[in-house]
C-alpha positions, 0 to 999 in steps of 0.5 A, a space after each residue: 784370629 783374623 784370618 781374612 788378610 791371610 787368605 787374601 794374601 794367598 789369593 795375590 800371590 797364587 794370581 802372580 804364580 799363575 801369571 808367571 807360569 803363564 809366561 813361556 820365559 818361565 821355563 827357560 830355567 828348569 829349576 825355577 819353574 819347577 819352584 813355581 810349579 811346586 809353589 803354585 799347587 801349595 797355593 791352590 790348595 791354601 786359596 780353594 781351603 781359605 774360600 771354604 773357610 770364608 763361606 762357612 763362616 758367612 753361613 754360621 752368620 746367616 743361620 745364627 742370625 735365623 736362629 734368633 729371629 726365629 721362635 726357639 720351638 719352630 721348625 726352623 729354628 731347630 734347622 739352624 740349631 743342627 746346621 750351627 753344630 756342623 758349621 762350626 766343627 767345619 769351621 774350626 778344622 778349615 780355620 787350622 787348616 789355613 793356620 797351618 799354611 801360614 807356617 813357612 813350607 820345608 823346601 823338602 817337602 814337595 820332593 820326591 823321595 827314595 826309601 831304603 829298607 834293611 832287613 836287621 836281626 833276625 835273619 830270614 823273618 828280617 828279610 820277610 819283614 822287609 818285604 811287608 814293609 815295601 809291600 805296604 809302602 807301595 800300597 800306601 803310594 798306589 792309594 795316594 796316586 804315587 808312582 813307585 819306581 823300584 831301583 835295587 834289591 837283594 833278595 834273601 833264600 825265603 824271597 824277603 829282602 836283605 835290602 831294597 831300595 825305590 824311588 816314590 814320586 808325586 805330590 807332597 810325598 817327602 811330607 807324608 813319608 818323611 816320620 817314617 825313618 828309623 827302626 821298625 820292629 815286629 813280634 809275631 810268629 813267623 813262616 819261619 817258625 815250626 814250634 809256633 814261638 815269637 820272634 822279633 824282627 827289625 828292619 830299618 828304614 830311611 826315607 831321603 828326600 830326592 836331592 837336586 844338583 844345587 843341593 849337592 856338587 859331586 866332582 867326577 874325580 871324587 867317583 869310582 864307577 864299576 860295571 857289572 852283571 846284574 843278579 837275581 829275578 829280572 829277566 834274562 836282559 837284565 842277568 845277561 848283560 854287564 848292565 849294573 853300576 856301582 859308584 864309591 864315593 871317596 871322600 864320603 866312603 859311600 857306595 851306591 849300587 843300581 842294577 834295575 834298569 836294563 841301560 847301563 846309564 839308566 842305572 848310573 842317573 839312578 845312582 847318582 840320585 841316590 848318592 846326592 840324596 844320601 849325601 844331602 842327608 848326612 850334610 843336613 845332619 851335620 848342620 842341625 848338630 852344628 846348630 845344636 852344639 851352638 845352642 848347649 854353649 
């Protein structure tokens, strides 16, 4: 396959998301230039890749044409033996590399994404199991340069989590991420545990793609807002003021609680966040076992 056209094509078009980005007009609409922004890095990544993939190939060239010019038991000829083996292993993984990005992209890849974790059977080691899932999550972001915004929590007696819930933010996050929902389980013998046996724990895990307004519209008739005091570690700003929120959705029957903030519109924005996403989820959802059904008839 002739990937040439291909990786010119990504060069003319991250010149014109360049260009456009350059015009100040550009940001006048916010979702737009966030598309550009998002587009642009896709881009750079795809056109840097693609020129890495044309000077191996014009190497591979150079040192096969050497190889035979040159007496098969001279010095240089075993030089371009050693740097045809590299160069064409290097070929075939920037060639799939750049195949992969002629795949048309998930809108939701480029987002970022929230995560919430429930401790499941078990009980307590349910909850500790819940907090090595977060504790690795966040590692796992901290190593990639992600931003890690915790958003709520329930803490459980032995100081795992009941449940907890944070927002992840950086590049390409919701791509990486996204396998990980569903029902994770682990055999070991917990702290919990005085006769040294085996238990088994679950925790389940959703990972949401952070939901946009145009994604979703929620009418402020639709909510049921409460304010309370938050609870647990935090600080005495947190637990002495009413600065908890919590938004029942009606129609959907959603409830979404934030207490991490100190501002009481702070934890609101947050909630709201998560119900869009969590809203944006079941609409998904419910498209793909439309799409299915229609397929079985």
């Amino acid at each position: 396959m002739d990937l040439r056209p291909h990786i010119e094509k990504f060069s003319r078009r991250f010149s014109e998301v360049e260009a456009a980005l350059s015009d100040p007009k550009a940001f006048d609409n916010p979702q737009r230039a966030q598309e550009l922004s998002r587009e642009y890095a896709r881009l750079k990544e795809l056109t840097a890749g693609g020129q890495s993939y044309l000077k191996t190939v014009s190497d591979l060239a150079e040192n096969r044409a050497l190889l035979q010019s040159e007496p098969a038991d001279s010095e240089l000829a075993q030089m371009a033996k050693e740097d045809i083996a590299r160069l064409e292993a290097l070929e075939k993984r920037l060639a799939r590399q750049v195949e992969i990005g002629l795949l048309p992209p998930d809108p939701t890849d480029s987002r970022n994404t929230i995560i919430e974790i429930r401790a499941e059977t078990s009980g307590q080691e349910s909850a500790l199991f819940s907090a090595d899932l977060y504790r690795m999550y966040t590692r796992y972001a901290e190593n990639r340069g992600w931003k890690v915004d915790h958003m709520d929590s329930s803490f459980s007696d032995l100081g795992g989590y009941k449940e907890v819930i944070f927002e992840v933010t950086g590049t390409d996050v919701y791509k990486r991420l996204k396998y990980e929902s569903g029902v994770h389980r682990v055999q070991r013998v917990p702290a919990t545990e005085a006769q040294g046996r085996i238990h088994t724990s679950t925790c389940t895990v959703a990972v949401l793609p952070e939901a946009e307004e145009v994604d979703v519209e929620i009418k402020p008739e639709d909510l049921d807002i409460s304010r309370c005091r938050a609870s647990g570690p935090g600080g005495q700003g947190v637990n002495t003021t009413d600065s908890a929120v919590q938004i029942i959705h009606r129609p959907s029957g959603l409830i979404v609680r934030c207490a991490d903030q100190r501002s009481q519109q702070k934890n609101k924005e947050r909630a709201l966040t998560v119900l869009r996403s969590r809203l944006l989820e079941r609409k998904v959802a419910e498209e793909n076992a439309k799409y299915a059904a229609q397929r079985k008839a």
